[in-house]
C-alpha positions as CSV (number, residue, x, y, z in Angstrom):
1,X,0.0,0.0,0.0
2,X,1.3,3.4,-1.0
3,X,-1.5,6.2,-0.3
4,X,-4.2,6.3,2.4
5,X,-7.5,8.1,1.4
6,X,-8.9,9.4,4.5
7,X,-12.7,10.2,3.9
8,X,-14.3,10.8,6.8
9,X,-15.7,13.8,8.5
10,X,-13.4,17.2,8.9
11,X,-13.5,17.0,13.4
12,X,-12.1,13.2,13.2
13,X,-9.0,13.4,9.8
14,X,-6.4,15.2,11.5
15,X,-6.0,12.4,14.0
16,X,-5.9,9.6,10.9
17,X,-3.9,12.1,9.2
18,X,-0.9,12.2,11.6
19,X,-1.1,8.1,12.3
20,X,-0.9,8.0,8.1
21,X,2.2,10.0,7.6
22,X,3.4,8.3,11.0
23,X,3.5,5.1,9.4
24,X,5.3,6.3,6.3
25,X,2.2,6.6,3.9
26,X,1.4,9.4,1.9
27,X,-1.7,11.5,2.8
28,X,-4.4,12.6,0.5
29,X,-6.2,15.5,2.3
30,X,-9.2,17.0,0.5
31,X,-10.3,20.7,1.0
32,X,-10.8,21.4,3.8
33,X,-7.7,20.1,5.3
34,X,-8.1,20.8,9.2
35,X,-10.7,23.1,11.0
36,X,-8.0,25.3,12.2
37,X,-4.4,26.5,11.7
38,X,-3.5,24.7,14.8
39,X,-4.9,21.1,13.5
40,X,-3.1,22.1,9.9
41,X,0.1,22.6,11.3
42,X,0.1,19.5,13.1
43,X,-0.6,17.4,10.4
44,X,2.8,19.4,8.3
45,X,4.7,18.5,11.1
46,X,3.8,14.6,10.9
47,X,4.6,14.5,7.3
48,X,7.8,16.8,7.7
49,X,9.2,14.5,10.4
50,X,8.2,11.0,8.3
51,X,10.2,12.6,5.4
């Protein structure tokens, strides 16, 4: 498996999200991609630090 679609409702993707990039996956986020800047930057972060 390469890519993780996460399609589920904006207040519960963030968490899926992070565990994606966690586990080396990419992530396809669709607009919107977090319900605030906060949620958003956490999710860059998680990707950032799986490289």
């Amino acid at each position: 498996m390469d890519a993780i679609s996460v399609c589920l409702h904006i207040i519960y993707t963030p968490k899926f999200r992070v565990e994606t990039a966690e586990a080396g996956k990419h992530v396809l986020c669709e607009k919107p991609m977090a319900t605030s800047l906060e949620e958003a930057d956490i999710m860059v972060r998680a990707v950032r630090r799986a490289g």
